[in-house]
C-alpha positions as CSV (number, residue, x, y, z in Angstrom):
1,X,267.7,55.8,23.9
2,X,267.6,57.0,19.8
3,X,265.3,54.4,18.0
4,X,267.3,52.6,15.6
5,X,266.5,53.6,12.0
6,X,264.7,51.1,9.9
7,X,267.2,51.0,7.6
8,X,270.0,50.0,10.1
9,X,267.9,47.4,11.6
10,X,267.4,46.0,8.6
11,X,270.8,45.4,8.3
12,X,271.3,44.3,11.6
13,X,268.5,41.3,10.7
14,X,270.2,40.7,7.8
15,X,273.6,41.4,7.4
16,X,274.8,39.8,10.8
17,X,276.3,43.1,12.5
18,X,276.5,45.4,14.4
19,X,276.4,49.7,14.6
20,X,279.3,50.9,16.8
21,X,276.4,52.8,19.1
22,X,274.5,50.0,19.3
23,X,275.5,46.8,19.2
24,X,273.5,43.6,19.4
25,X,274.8,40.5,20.9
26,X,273.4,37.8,18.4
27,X,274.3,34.2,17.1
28,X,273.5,31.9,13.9
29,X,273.0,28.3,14.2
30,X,272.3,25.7,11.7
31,X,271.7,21.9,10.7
32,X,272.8,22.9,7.0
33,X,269.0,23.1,5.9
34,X,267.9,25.7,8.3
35,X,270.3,28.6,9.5
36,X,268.6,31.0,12.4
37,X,269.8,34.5,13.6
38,X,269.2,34.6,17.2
39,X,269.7,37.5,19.5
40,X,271.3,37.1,22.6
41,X,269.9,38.7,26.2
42,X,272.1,41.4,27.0
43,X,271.0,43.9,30.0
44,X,273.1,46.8,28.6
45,X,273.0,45.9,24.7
46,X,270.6,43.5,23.9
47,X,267.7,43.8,21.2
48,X,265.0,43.4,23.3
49,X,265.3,44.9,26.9
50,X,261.8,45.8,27.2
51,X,259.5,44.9,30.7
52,X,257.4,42.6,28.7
53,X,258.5,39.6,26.9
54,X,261.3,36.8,28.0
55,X,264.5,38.2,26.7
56,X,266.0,35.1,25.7
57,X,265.7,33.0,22.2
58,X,264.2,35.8,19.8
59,X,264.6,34.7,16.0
60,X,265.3,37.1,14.1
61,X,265.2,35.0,11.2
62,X,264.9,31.5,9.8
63,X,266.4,30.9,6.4
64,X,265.5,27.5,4.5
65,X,265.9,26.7,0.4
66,X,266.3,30.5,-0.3
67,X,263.2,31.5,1.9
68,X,263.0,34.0,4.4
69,X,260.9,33.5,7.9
70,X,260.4,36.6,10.3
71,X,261.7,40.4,10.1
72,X,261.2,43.8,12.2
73,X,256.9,44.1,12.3
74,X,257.6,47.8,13.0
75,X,259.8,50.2,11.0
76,X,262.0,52.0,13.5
77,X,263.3,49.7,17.0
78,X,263.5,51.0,20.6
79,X,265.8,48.2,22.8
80,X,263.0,49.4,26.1
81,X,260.2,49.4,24.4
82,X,257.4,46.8,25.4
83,X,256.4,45.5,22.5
84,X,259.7,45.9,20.4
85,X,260.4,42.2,20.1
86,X,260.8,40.1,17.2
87,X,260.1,36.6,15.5
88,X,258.5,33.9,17.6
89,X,259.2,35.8,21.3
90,X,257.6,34.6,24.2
91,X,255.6,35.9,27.4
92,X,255.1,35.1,30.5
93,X,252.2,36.3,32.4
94,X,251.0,38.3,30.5
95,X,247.4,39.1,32.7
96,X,249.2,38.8,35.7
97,X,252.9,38.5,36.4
98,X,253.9,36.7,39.5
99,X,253.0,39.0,42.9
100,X,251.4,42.0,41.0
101,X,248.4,41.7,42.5
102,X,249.7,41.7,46.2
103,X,252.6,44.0,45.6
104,X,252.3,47.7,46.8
105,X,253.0,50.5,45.3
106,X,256.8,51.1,44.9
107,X,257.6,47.1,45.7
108,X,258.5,44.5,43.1
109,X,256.7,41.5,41.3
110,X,258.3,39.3,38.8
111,X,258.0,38.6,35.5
112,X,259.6,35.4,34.3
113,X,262.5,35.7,31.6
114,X,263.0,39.2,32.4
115,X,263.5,39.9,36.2
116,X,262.0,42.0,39.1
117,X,259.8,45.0,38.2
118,X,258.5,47.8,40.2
119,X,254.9,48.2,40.8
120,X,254.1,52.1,39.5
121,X,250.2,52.0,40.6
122,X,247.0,50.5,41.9
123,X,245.5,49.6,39.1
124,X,245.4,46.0,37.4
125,X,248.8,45.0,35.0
126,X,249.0,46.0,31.5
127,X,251.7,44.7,29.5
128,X,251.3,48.6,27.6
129,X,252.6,50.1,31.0
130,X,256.5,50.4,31.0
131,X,257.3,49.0,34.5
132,X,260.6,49.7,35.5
133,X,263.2,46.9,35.6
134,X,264.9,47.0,39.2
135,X,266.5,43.7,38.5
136,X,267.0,41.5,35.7
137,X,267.4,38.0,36.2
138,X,270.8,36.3,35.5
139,X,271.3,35.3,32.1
140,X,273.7,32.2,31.5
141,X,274.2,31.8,27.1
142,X,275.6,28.3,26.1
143,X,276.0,28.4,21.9
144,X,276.9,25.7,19.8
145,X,276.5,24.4,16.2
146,X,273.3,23.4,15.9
147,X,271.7,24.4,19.1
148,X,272.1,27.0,22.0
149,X,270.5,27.3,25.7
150,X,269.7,30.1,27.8
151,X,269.2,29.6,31.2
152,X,268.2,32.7,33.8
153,X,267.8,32.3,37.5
154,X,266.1,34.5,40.2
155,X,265.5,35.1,43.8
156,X,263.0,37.9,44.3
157,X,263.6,38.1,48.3
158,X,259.8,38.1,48.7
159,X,259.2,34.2,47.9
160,X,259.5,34.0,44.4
161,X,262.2,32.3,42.7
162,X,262.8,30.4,39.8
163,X,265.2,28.2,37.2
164,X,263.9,28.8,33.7
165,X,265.6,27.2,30.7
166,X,265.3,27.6,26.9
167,X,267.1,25.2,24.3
168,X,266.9,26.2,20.4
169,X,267.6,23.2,18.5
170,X,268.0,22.2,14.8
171,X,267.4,18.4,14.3
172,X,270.0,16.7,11.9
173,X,268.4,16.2,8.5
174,X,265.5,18.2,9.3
175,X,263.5,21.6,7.8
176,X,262.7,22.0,11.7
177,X,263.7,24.0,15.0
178,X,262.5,23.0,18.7
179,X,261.8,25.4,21.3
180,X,262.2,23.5,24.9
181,X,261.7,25.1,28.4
182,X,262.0,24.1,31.4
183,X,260.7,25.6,34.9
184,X,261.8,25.3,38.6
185,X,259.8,26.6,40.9
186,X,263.2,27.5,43.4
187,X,260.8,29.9,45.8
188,X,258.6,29.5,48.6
189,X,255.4,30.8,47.0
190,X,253.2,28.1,44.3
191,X,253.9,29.6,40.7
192,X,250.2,30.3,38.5
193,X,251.6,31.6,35.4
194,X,250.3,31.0,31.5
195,X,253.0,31.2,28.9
196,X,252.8,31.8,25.2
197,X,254.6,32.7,22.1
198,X,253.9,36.1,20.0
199,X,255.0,34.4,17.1
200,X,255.6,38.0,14.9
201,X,255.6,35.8,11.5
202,X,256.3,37.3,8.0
203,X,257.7,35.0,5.0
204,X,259.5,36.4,2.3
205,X,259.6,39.8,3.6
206,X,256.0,39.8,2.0
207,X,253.8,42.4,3.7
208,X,250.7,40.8,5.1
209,X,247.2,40.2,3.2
210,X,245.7,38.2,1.0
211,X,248.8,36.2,-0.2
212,X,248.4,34.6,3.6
213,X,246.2,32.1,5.5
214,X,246.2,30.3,8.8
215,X,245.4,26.7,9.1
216,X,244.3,25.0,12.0
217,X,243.2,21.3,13.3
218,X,240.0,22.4,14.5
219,X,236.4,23.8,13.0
220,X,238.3,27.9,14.1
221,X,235.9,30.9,15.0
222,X,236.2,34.2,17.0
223,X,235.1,34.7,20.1
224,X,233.0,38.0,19.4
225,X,231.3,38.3,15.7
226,X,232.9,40.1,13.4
227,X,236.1,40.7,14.9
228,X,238.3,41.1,12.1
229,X,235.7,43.7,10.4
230,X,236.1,42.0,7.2
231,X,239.9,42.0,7.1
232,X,240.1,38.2,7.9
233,X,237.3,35.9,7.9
234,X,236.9,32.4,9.0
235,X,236.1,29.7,6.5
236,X,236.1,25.9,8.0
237,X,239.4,25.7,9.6
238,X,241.2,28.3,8.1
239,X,241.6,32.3,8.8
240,X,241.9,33.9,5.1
241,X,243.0,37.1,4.7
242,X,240.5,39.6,2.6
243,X,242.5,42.8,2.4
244,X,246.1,43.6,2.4
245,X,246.9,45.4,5.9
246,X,247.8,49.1,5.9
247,X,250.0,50.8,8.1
248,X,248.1,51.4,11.1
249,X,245.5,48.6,10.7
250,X,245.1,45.8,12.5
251,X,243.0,42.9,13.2
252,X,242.4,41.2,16.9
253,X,240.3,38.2,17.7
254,X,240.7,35.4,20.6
255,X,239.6,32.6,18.6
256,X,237.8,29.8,19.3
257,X,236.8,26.0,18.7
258,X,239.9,24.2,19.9
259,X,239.9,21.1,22.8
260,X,241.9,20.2,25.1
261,X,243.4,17.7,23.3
262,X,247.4,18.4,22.6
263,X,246.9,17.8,19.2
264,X,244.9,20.5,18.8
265,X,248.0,22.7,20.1
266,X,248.6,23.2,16.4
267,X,248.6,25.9,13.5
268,X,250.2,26.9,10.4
269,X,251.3,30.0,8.5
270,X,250.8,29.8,4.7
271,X,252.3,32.1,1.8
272,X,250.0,31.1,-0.9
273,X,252.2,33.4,-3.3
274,X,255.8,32.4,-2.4
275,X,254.8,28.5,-1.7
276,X,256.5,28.8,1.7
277,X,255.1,28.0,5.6
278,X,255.8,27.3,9.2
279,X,253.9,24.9,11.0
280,X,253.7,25.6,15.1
281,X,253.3,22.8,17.3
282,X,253.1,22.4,20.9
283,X,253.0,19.9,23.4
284,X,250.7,20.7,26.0
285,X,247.4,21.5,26.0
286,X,245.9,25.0,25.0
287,X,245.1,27.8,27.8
288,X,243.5,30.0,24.9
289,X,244.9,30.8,21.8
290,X,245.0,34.6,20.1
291,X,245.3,36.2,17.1
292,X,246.8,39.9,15.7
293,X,247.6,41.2,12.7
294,X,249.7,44.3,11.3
295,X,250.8,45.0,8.0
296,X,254.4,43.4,9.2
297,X,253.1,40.6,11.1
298,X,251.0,37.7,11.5
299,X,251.0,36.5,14.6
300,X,249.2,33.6,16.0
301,X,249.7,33.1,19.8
302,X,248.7,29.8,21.4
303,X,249.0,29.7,25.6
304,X,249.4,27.0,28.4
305,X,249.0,26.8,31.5
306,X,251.7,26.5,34.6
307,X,251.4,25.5,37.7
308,X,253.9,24.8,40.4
309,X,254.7,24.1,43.9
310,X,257.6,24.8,45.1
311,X,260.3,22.5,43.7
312,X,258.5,21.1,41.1
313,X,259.4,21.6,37.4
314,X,257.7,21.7,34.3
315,X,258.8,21.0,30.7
316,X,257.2,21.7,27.4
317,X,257.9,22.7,23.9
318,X,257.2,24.0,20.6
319,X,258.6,22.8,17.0
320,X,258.4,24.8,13.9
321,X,258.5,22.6,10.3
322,X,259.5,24.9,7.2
323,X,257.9,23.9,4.3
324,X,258.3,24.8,0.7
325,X,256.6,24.7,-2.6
326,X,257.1,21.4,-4.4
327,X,260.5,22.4,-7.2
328,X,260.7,25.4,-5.5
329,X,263.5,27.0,-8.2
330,X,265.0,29.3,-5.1
């Protein structure tokens, strides 16, 4: 598979189309505040058909009172390639994927919004590795207006099985989209999963630096000193950005400080330069939350918890508010 130049997949973020040699099933919704590109899971054409990250729901872009929210983080796109995703994408498992650790070599485990994938060796899961997909779950796409739901179900043979469910919604009268899920457990086996979204955030096509900052409800730190090398520092409840990324750099940190409380199952994404943000809010209390940074992305990633017997079902959600700069003149 031929990467697609960056210059094509700009177009194909922007423009709404499509290259005769590879297309990309996508859809736009809107409340008439917000309009969202949204590609579409597609086993044989999709955008993302990578082992790694649930195939469903990834915004390509949010557009709100002539602002722009998320674009490609890397500069040339390969549909099977792990980490080729875009927007606020999502994970599941993404220590260890249902059945890894018992599975033998050449058997399957599963990895929730993608399918069954074959275990290649005896060593622990990386998300890196590119596992083979022997089968993708089945992908059901309901579009509408102002919303649109993906559902995907699966029977692994083995004892896993699920129902999973994702809604994109715009709100009437609203600078906000919702992301719900919901999870059956439809197998034999419990289900011990985390889930989390990547959240691959530029605004204004501005390349990341010191034009950005994080925000957060609680007192934030890293877990190990340092960890940003000077790139990003902490200050209160903020991350501030000290240098402007450079191709190749980035900056990793889990960060610390949060409870247990939901409300602390917040953060927001500040432009300081074009007035424009996205605050991320979720609904359930944090697992751990993460942070990385290239020059085309900033990307905070807070996870839950999941646990299920079989049967049982979990819901949960996170909203995104777009905000602009008081007389904004866009």
């Amino acid at each position: 598979m031929r990467p697609i130049p960056s210059v094509l997949l700009a177009l194909l973020v922007l423009g709404n189309i499509s290259h005769a040699a590879e297309p990309v099933p996508q859809t736009e919704i809107t409340n008439g505040l917000v309009k969202l590109t949204i590609f579409l899971p597609d086993a044989k054409e999709g955008y993302y058909r990578g082992p790694r990250f649930d195939w469903s729901g990834m915004i390509a872009r949010a557009e709100y009172k002539g602002h722009m929210f998320y674009a490609p983080w890397k500069t040339t796109h390969d549909p099977l390639n792990n980490e080729d995703a875009i927007g606020p994408c999502e994970e599941f498992g993404n220590e260890a994927p249902l059945g890894y650790k018992d599975a033998k070599i050449g058997e399957t485990f599963v990895k929730i919004g993608v399918g069954q994938l074959e275990k290649a060796k005896n060593e622990n899961y990386s998300f890196f590795y590119p596992y083979k997909i022997v089968k993708p779950g089945t992908w059901k796409t309901t579009p509408g207006k102002d919303q649109i739901e993906f559902v995907q179900e699966l029977q692994s043979g083995n004892g896993w099985g699920y129902q999973y469910v994702k809604q994109i919604t715009l709100p009437a009268d609203s600078p906000t989209f919702v992301i719900s899920h919901r999870l059956k457990n439809t197998g034999t086996k419990p289900i011990e999963t985390n889930h989390y979204n990547h959240n691959f955030t530029i605004i204004d096509n501005d390349p990341i630096g010191t034009n950005y900052r994080l925000k957060f409800p609680w007192a934030v730190t890293t877990k190990t000193k340092d960890a940003f090398r000077g790139v990003v520092v902490t200050e209160g409840n903020a991350l501030i950005y000290k240098q402007n990324l450079q191709p190749g750099q980035s900056a990793y940190s889990e960060l610390l400080g949060y409870s247990k409380k939901v409300e602390d199952n917040e953060v927001t994404v500040e432009n300081t330069k074009t007035g424009a943000s996205v605050k991320i809010k979720g609904d359930m209390p944090l697992e751990k939350f993460n942070f990385w940074s290239v020059k085309l992305a900033t990307c905070p990633e807070p996870f839950i918890d999941l646990k299920l017997m079989p049967e049982e079902k979990a819901m949960w959600k996170w909203e995104y508010t777009l905000t602009v700069r008081e007389n904004d003149k866009r």
